[in-house]
N, C-alpha and C positions, 0 to 999 in steps of 0.2 A: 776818349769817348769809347763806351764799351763795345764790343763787334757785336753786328747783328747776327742771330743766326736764323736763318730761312730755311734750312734744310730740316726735310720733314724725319717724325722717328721712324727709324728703320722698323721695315717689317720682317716678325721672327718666321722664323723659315718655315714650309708646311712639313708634315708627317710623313713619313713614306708610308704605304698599303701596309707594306709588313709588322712597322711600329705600331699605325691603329689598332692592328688586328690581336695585338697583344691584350690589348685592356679588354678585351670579349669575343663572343661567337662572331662567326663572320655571318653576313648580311643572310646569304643562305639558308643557313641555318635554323633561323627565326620562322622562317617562312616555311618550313618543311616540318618545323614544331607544329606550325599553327595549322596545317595539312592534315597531319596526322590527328590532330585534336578534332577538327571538326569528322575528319574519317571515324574516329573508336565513338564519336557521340551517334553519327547515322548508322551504325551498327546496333548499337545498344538502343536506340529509339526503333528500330525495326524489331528486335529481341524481342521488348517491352508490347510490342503491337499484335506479335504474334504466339500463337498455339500452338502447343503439340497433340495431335490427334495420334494416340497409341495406336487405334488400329489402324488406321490408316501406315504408320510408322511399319507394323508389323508385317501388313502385310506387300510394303516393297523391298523390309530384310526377305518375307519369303518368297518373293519372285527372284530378288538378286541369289538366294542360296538355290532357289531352280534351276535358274540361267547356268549358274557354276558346279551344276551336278552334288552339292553340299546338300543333300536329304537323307531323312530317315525312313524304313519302311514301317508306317503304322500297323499296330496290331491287326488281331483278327476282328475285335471287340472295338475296337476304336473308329471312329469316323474324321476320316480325314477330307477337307477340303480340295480339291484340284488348284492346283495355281491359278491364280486369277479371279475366285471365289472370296468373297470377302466374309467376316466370321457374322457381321449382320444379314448377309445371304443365306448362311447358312444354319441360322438359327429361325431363319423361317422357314426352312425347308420342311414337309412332314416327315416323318416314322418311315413312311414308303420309301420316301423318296431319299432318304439317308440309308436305308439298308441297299437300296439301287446299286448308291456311289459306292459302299463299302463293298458292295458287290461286285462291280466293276474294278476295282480295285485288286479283290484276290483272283477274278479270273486273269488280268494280267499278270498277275504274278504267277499264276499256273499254266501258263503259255508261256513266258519267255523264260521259265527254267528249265524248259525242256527245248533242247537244241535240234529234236528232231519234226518239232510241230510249230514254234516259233514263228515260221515265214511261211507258215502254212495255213494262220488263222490269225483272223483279226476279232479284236472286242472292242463294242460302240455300245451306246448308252441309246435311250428314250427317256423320258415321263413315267414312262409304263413298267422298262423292262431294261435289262442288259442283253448284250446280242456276241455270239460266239458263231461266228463267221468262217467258214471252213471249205476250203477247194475242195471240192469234189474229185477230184485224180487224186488227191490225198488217202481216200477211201474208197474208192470204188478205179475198177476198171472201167475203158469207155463201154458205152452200153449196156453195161453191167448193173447188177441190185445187189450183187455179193459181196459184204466187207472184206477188205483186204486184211490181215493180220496186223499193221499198223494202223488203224483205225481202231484198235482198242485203245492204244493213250489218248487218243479224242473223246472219247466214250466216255471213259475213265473220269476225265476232268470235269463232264458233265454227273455222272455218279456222285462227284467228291461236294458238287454245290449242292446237288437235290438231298443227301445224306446229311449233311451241315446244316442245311437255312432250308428256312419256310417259303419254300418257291416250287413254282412249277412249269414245266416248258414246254414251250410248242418245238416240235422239231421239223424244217422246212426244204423240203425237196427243191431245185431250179437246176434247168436245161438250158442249152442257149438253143437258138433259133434252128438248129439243123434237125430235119426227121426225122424223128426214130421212127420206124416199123418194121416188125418181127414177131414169128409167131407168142416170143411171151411178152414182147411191149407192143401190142397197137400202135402205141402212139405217143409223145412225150409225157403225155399225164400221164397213164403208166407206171411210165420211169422214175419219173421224179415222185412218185406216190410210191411206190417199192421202197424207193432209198427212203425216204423218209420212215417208211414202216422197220425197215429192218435196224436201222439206227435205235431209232423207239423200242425196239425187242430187245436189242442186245445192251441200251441201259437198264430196262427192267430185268431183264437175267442176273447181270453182273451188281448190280447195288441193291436188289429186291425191290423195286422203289412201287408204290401203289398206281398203277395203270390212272385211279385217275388221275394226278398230277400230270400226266403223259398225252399230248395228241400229236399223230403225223398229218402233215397236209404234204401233198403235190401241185406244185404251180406250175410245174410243165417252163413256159418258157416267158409265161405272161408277166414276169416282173422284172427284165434285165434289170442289172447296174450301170448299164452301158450299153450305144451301142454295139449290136451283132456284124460288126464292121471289118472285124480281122480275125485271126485267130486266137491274138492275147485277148482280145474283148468276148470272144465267146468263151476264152478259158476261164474269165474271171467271174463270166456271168453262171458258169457249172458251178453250182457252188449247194453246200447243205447250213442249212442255220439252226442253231440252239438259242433258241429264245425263251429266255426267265423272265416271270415274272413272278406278281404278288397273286397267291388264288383269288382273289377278291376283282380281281383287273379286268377290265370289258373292255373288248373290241381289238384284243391283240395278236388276232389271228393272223 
């Protein structure tokens, strides 16, 4: 009689990790494929979605070359934006108001080449006008109407714009708050009316320039910058101003 057999067939033995791994990528793998795939399409579906705006583009390369001191100095003829002006700003801007900025532009540059007047004057802008900002102990003695002999490269600078460009300037006397009275100043008007006069003489002397283009005012003390609170804030409030503008220009007294 034949033997029964009962015994079941063996089972073939499993794989080890390292065997499977032979016949392909590891499990991993797939998964970091399939990662990256859905990543390069959300990029390229974003790409697809959006715009490049040139000026927009241009104008945060010229803020970044601002920030990192990377500029050129614009001509004399040429109109250049300020940082942070954008080119459809400034293509609205009028004829005025672009000769203003080009304006503002070379009076800085004729103040901070000169190392003896630089921290001496400041230049601001308006609508109207550019403004050349100048201490008064700069030029004048205390109490005094008498230009000091460095008070000619102030002059000077102001000669060099009225000479150049079709502008014309109010030039503006201020005091600060402390009396003057003596027999040749009365009174702070006076004072501040002098200096403002002899300022105005000694441009028209030195550039020939036409008296009318020319007025001095004295405000005496009635326009601080500041309080008359210490003695820096009355030093800052003594001050003489060159104010350009356009002849055409009303109410820039």
């Amino acid at each position: 009689m034949a033997k029964q057999l009962d015994e079941t067939p063996p089972v073939p033995p499993r794989r080890t990790q390292e065997e499977a791994s032979e016949e392909g990528a590891p499990g991993w793998m797939t998964t970091f494929a399939d990662m990256m795939s859905l990543l390069l399409c959300f990029f390229i579906l974003l790409l697809s979605f959006s715009s490049m705006d040139v000026a927009k583009y241009e104008k945060v390369l010229g803020s970044l070359k601002y920030a990192f001191g990377v500029q050129r100095t614009p001509s004399d003829s040429e109109f250049a934006s300020p940082p942070g002006v954008s080119q459809e700003l400034s293509e609205n801007l009028s004829a005025d108001q672009k000769d203003i900025l080009g304006l503002v532009l070379v009076l800085r540059k004729l103040v901070h080449q000169d190392v003896d007047v630089k921290d001496l004057a400041v230049v601001s802008s308006d609508r109207n006008g550019a403004l050349l900002r100048v201490q008064a102990g700069a030029m004048f003695d205390p109490g005094s109407a008498a230009l000091k002999p460095e008070a000619v490269k102030i002059i000077d600078k102001a000669v060099t714009i009225l000479k150049e460009r079709n502008f014309s300037v109010v030039i503006r006397g201020h005091t600060d708050s402390h009396i003057v009275h003596s027999a040749q100043f009365p009174s702070n008007w006076e004072l501040s009316a002098a200096r403002a006069a002899a300022s105005a003489r000694l441009v028209i002397e030195r550039g020939a320039i036409d008296t009318n283009r020319i007025k001095a005012i004295g405000y005496a003390d009635s326009r601080p910058l500041v309080p008359n609170s210490t003695e820096e804030n009355r030093a800052f409030n003594r001050r003489v101003e060159f104010y350009f503008h356009k002849p055409n220009a009303e109410g820039v007294w």
